[in-house]
C-alpha positions in Angstrom: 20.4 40.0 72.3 21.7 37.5 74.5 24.1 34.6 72.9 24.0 31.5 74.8 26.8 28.8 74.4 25.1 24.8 73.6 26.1 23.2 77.1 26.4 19.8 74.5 29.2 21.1 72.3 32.4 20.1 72.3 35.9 22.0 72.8 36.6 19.5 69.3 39.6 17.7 71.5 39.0 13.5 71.5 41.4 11.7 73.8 42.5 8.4 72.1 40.5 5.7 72.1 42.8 2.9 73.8 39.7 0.7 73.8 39.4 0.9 70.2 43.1 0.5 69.0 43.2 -2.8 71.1 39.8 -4.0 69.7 41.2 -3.2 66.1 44.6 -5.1 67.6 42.9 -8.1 68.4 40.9 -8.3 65.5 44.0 -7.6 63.2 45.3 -10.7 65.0 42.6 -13.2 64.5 42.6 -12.4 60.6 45.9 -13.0 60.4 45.8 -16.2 62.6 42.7 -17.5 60.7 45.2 -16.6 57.8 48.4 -18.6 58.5 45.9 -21.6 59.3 44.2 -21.8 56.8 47.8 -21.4 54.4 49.0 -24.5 56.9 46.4 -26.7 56.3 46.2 -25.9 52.3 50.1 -27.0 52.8 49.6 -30.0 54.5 46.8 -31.4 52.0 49.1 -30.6 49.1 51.7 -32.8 50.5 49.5 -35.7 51.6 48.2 -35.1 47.8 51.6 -35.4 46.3 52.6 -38.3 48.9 49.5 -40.0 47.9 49.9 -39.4 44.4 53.6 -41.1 44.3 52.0 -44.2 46.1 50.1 -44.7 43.5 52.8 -43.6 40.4 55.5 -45.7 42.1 52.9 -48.9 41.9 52.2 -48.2 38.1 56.2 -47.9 37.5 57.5 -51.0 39.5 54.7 -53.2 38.0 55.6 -51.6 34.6 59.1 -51.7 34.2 59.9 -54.3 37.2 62.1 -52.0 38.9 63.2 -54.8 41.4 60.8 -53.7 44.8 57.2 -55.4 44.7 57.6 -56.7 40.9 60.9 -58.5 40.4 63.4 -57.8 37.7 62.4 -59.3 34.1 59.0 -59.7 35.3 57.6 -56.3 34.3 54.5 -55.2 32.1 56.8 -54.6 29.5 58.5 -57.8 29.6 55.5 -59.8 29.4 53.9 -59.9 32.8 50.8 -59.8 34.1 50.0 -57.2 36.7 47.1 -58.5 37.9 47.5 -62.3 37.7 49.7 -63.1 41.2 46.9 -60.7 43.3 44.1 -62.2 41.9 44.9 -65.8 41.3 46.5 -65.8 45.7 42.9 -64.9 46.9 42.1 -67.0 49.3 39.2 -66.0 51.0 35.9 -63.6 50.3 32.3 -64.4 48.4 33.9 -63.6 45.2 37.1 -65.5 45.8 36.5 -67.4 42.1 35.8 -64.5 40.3 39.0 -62.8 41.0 40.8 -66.1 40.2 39.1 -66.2 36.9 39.8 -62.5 36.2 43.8 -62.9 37.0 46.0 -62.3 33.8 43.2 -61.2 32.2 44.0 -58.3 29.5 41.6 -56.0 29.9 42.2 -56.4 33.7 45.3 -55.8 33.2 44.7 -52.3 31.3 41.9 -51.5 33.8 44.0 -51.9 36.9 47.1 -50.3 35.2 45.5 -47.0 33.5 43.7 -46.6 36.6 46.8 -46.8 39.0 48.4 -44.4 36.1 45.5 -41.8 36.2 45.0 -41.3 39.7 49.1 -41.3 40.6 49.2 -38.3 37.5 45.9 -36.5 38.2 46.8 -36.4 41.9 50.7 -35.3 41.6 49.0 -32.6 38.7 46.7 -31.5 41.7 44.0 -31.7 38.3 40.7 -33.9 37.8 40.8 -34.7 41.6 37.0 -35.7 41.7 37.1 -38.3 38.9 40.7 -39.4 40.3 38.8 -39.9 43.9 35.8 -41.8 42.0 38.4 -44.2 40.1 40.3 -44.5 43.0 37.7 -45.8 45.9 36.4 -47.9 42.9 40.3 -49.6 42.9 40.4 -49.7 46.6 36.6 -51.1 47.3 37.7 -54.0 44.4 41.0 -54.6 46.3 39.4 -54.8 50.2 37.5 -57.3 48.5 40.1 -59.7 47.1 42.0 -59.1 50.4 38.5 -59.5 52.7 39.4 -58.8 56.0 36.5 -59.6 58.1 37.5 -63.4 57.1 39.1 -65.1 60.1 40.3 -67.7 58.3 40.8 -68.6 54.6 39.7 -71.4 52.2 42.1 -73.8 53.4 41.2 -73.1 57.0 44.5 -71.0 58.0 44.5 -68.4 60.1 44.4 -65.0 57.4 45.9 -62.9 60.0 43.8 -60.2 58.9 44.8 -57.1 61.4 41.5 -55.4 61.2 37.6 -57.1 59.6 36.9 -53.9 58.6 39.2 -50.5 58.4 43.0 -51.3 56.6 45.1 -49.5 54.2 42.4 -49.4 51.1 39.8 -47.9 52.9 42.2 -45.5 54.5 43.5 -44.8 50.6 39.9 -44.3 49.6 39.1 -42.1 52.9 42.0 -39.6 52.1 41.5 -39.9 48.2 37.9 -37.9 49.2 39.3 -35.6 51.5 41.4 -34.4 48.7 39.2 -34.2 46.3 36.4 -32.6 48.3 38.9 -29.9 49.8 40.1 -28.8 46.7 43.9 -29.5 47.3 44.8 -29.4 43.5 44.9 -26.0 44.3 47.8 -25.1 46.5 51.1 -26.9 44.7 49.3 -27.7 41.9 47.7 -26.8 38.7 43.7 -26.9 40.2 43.5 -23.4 39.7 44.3 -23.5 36.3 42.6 -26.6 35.2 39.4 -24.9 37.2 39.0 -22.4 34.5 39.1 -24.3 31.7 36.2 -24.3 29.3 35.0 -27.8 29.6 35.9 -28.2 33.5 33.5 -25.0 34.0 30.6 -26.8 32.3 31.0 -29.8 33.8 32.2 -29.3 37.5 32.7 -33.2 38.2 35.9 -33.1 36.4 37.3 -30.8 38.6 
């Protein structure tokens, strides 16, 4: 009986595959590019966080304790001052220009305007509560572009308001960047996000994250 070798089979030697240990090279690469951006930008949202979050801790404390900087010395909260009173009562221009002059030195506006500049500078240095801290935030911002109305040319006494820009200034870049940090989750990286994510009541109500 005649044996007959398969003309398919192998001697069982395989050369190295240089093809494949350079595709598995290039690949190894991109994960760990994709990697050290995505760590970058997680870095760079925490610290626009954090410098975000002192803007607004630093207005709570000067206006508190009148540390000497935007709110003179002797003039602070605690001394008797009104936080809102020399904002509202110098609009001068805007549909609601007598609103905000009746609400200056009011009490509760005072509360209002300082709990909110307390629990956005605390919930954004924390890195916890980001969405609410976003929501109170533009809210602060959209009320303040108001009383400062920069689309007016002019203001009620007919002087020029020298407003830089009618539309885009420093509130509405505030409010753009307060959603940016909120929507990207940058309580996370420097921060106790994380943490405050798994807690009971933040799991069943996800807006509080």
């Amino acid at each position: 009986m005649a044996v007959h070798e398969h003309p398919h089979r192998s001697s069982g030697y395989h050369p190295p595959s240089f093809r494949r240990n350079r595709n598995a090279s290039v690949s190894e690469s991109a994960v760990s590019a994709l990697g050290y951006t995505h760590t970058a930008r997680s870095y760079v949202l925490a610290s626009l966080r954090l410098l975000t979050g002192f803007v607004f801790l630093w207005a709570f404390l000067d206006k508190t304790f009148g540390l000497g900087y935007a709110t003179s010395s002797g003039k602070g909260w605690i001394d008797g001052g009104s936080p809102t009173k020399g904002f509202l009562s110098g609009v001068a221009a805007g549909p609601v220009e007598s609103t905000f002059h009746d609400w200056a030195g009011a009490a509760w506006a005072d509360w209002l305007f300082m709990l909110g500049l307390l629990g956005v500078g605390v919930a954004l240095i924390a890195g916890v509560a980001l969405r609410f801290a976003a929501l109170a935030g533009t809210l602060m911002m959209a009320l303040m572009w108001v009383a400062e109305w920069p689309p007016a040319q002019h203001l009620s006494d007919g002087s020029p308001s020298m407003s830089t820009n009618p539309f885009v200034e420093y509130h509405v870049v505030y409010a753009v960047v307060l959603i940016v940090l909120a929507a990207t989750a940058s309580g996370d990286t420097l921060g106790l996000g994380r943490l405050w994510a798994k807690l009971p009541l933040v799991r069943r109500s996800p807006w509080l994250r």
